[in-house]
Structure formats: C-alpha cells, structure tokens
N, C-alpha and C positions, 0 to 999 in steps of 0.2 A: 504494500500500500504506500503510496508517492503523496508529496506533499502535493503535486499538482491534482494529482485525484480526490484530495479534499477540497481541494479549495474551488472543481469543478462542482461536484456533489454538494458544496456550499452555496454556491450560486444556485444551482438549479432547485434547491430546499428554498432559496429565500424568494426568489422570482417565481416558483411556481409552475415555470413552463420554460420546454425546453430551448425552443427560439427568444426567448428573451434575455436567458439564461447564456445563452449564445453571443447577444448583442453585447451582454457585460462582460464576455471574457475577450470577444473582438476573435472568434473564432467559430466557422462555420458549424452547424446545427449535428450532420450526423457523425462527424467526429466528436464531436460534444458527445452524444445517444452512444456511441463505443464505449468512450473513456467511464461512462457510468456503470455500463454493462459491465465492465472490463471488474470494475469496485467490485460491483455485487458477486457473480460471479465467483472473485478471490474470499469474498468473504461467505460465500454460501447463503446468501441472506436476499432480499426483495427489500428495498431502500422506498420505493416509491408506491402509490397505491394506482397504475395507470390506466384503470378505468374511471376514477376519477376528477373533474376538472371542477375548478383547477388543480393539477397537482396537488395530492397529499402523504405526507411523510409516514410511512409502517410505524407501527414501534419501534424495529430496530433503527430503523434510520431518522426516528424521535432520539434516540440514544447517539448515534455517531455527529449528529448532528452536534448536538451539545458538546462534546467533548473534541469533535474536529475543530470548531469556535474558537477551542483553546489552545489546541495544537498553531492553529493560524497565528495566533496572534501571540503566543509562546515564541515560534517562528523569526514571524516580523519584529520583536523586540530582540531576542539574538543577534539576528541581521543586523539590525542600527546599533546594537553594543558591539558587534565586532569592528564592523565598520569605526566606528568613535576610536577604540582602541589602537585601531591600526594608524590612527594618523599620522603622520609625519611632525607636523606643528606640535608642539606643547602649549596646550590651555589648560583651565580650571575653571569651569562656568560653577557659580555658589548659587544656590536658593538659601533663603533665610525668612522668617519670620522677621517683624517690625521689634519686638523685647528684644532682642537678640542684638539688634546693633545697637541698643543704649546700656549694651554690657562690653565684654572684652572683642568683640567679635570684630569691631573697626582695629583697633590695636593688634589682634591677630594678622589678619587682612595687612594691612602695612609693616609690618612685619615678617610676612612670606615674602611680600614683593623686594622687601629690600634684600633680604636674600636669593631671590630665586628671580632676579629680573628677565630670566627668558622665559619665561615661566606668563603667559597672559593671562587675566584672569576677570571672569566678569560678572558683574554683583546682578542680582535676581531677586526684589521681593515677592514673594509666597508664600502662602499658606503650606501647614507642612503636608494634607492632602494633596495638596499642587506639586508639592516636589516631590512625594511620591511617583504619581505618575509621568512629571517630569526626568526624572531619577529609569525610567524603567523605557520609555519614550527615545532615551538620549539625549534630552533638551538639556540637563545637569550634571556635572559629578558627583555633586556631592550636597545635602541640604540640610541646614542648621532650623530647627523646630521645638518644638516643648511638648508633644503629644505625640505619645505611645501608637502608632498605628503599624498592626500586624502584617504581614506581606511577605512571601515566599521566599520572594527574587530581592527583598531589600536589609538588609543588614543594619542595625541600630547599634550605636556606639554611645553607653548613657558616657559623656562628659562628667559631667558635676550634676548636685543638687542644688538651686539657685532659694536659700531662706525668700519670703512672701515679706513685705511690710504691707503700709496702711496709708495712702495717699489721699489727707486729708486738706479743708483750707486752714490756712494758718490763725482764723480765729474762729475758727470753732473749740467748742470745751474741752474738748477731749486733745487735740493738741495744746492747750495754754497747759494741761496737765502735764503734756512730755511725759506722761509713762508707758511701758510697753504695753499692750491693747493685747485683747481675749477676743475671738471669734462671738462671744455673748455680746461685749460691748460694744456689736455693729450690727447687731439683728434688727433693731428699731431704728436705725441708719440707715436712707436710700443708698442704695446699694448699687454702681455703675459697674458693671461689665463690657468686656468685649473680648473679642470682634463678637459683632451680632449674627453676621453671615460669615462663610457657611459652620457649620456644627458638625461635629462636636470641634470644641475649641478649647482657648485659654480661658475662656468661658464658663464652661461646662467645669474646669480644675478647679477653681474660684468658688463654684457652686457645692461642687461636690465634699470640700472641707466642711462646710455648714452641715450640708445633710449626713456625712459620714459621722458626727458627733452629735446629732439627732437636732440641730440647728434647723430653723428657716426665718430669713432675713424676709422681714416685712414687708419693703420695698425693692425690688430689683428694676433696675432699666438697665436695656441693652442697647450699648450705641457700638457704631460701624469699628470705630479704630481706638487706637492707646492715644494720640494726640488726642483727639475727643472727649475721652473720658477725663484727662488731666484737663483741658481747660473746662469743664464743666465742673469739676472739683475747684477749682479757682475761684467758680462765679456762686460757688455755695450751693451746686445742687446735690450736692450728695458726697460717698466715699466711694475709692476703688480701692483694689488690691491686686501690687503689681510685686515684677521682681526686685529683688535690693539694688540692683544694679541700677533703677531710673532714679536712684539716689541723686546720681550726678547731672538728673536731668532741673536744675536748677528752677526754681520759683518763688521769686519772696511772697506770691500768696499761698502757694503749697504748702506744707508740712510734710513730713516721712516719720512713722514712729515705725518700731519693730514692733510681730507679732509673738506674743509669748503662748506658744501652741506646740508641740511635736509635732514634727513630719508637716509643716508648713511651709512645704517649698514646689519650686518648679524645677521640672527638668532640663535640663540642655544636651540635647540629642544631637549626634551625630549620623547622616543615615547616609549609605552610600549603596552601590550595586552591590548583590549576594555573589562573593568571590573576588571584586575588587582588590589589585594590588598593586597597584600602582606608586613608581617612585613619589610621585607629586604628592600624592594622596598620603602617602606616608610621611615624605615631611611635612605635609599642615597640620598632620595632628601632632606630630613633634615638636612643631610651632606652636599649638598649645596646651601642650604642656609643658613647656617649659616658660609659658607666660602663667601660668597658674600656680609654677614653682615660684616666678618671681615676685606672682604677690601674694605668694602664701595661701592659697586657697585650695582644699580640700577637694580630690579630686578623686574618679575612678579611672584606674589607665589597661588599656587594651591594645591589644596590637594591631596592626594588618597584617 
C-alpha cells in the first residue's frame, strides 16, 4: 500500500465521485478507477459502496479513511521537517507568548545573537496553541509558552517555575498594606484575566489556582491581552495576576505585591520538534541556562 494510493482513495472518499475525484488529482478518470481497484484488491476489502450515489464509504473504508487522514498529513509534516532540516542557511524562527518577553526571554535572544551572529533569527508572537502547530507545520523551531499542551510529535522542555504576584493600582488598600496577598484576599476583587481568546490559556492557570483550593472570585472579566489588563489595573478596575517577571514592567500607578500561596506559579516551556537536535537549538538552551545561572534562578535542566 503506497502513499499515492491513499491519498487517491482520499480524494475519491471526500469528492464522492470518481470524475471529480479525478479533476483534484489532475489525472484522468480510469487510471484513477485502477489505482482504487488496485487498494482494494491488496487489501481484500470493498472501500466503496458502488451502487450507491453519490458514492459511499463500506465500513472498512469508514476505517482506512480515518486513519489514511493521518498517514497524509503525518507525511506532509515529515516532508516540511526534512526539508527545514536540510537547509543550507542557518536560522532560528522563535514563537513566544507576550509574558515571556517581559521576563529573561529578550536578554536571552541578544545574547544568542551576540554569540552566534551567523546564526538568523526571527521573533514570532503566538499563542502557544499557535506554535504548536507552527512547531509541526515548519513555520518555527522552537516556541516559548506557559501551557502544558500534549502532542506526539512535540517535545516540552519545563525551563523554570515562574512564582505569580498580584498586579494591583497603587492606591488601593490592599497595596498601601505592602503585605504579601492570599488567593482569599482577591475573591471579592474584580478579577482581570487574559488572553480572552483563544482557551485554554494563561487564563484558565489564573482560574484554576482559585478553584483548585475551593476559591471562586466574584468578579472575573476577560480582556484580549496582558497590556490591557495592566492599564485597566491603572485606571482602578480591578486586579490581575501575572508573572514576577512584569515586575520590571514599570508603573507608578501599578503596585506588585507577592503571593503567599504554594505552587503559585507559571510555567516557562520550552517546546521544540519530537527528536530535534540541533546544534542551534542546543546552544539557546545553553544560553539559558546559563542566564539563569547568572541570576541565580532556580531552574530545571534537560538536554537535547
């Protein structure tokens, strides 16, 4: 069984009919009607129900159907990861989530470069859904994200645990206090999230602290972005909760107090191709960690 013979038998499952089914592959009709023949045949099995119109699929070939779907497109991502591999150029296209660069992640990033100047390299915001399939597409090598998402073909490297703070306006009560904050002391606090779109998200992690210690926050709104949520925290409409790292993202109407909670933090994932091993790719994670040695931060280290 040939890959061309799925991907005939694909067509003809999806279009219905054997001349159509023809027009999409840009190859005449009764060599089309062989090559199907040709399947069944090797597999001993009736793929199609031809008394039927329009065409419909047996059981069995309800079943190769499905599972050819995956072979094809298993395939075609092969394809575009060898191909990538084989290049001649050296680049590094990054996805990234938006937290991510108001942590060590720009510092990193110019820090390869100034080592690795043949080395090109091009920066990608996205969601870390997006660099998933970016990730598997060929679009990326490699994508920096805060959420756990499962996947055969892709490989997750936990970096660090990033501790949560509490990004409040600077005159509200609970900052003139300056003490560290309890997940209790923001239940009756509108409560900003984000991203709103799409889910699950940094979102849903934020959420989930509350409900895993049997919390629910009175108020929750969902806006689009993290700049969003901070100047809406500004103008006094509520609280978020970001990483420690937007520390540095400076406001003299903001506050930042730390959460006094266990296991109140976010992740910083590394996600690259399953089997990936590239020289590049090996020194950016060396790059850092040893920016994480430099400033003393607490880390998990894996290899390629």
């Amino acid at each position: 069984m040939e890959i061309r013979h799925l991907r005939y038998f694909v067509a003809v499952a999806e279009e219905q009919n054997f001349t159509r089914a023809a027009e999409r592959l840009f190859i005449a009709q009764p060599p089309l009607s062989r090559q199907i023949q040709q399947l069944e045949d090797e597999l001993g099995v009736s793929l199609f129900e031809r008394s039927s119109r329009p065409l419909q699929l047996t059981e069995a070939g309800k079943f190769l159907y499905t599972h050819a779907k995956r072979l094809l497109a298993k395939s075609a991502e092969i394809k575009t990861m060898t191909q990538r591999v084989g290049k001649i150029e050296r680049s590094l296209s990054i996805g990234f989530v938006a937290t991510t660069l108001y942590g060590l992640l720009p510092r990193i990033i110019r820090q390869f470069r100034e080592q690795h100047a043949n080395v090109e390299l091009t920066l990608h915001e996205m969601t870390t859904s997006e660099q998933i399939e970016a990730l598997k597409a060929g679009k990326i090598d490699v994508g920096f994200g805060r959420l756990r998402v499962e996947d055969p073909s892709i490989r997750r490297i936990l970096l660090r645990e990033e501790p949560l703070m509490v990004a409040l306006p600077s005159s509200h009560a609970l900052a003139q206090k300056g003490q560290k904050l309890t997940l209790r002391d923001l239940i009756d606090q509108p409560l900003l999230v984000f991203p709103k779109q799409p889910r699950p998200s940094f979102a849903d992690q934020i959420l989930a602290l509350f409900y895993d210690r049997g919390l629910t926050p009175n108020k929750v709104i969902e806006v689009r972005e993290l700049q969003i949520a901070i100047g809406l925290v500004a103008a006094g409409e509520g609280l978020t909760i970001v990483p420690s790292s937007m520390h540095a993202f400076i406001r003299q109407d903001v506050s930042y107090l730390d959460l006094d909670e266990q296991r109140a933090v976010s992740p910083v994932i590394m996600s690259i191709r399953m089997g990936e091993q590239s020289d590049d790719l090996k020194a950016l994670l060396q790059n850092i960690y040893q920016v994480y040695e430099d400033e003393r931060i607490r880390y998990i280290r894996e290899e390629l």
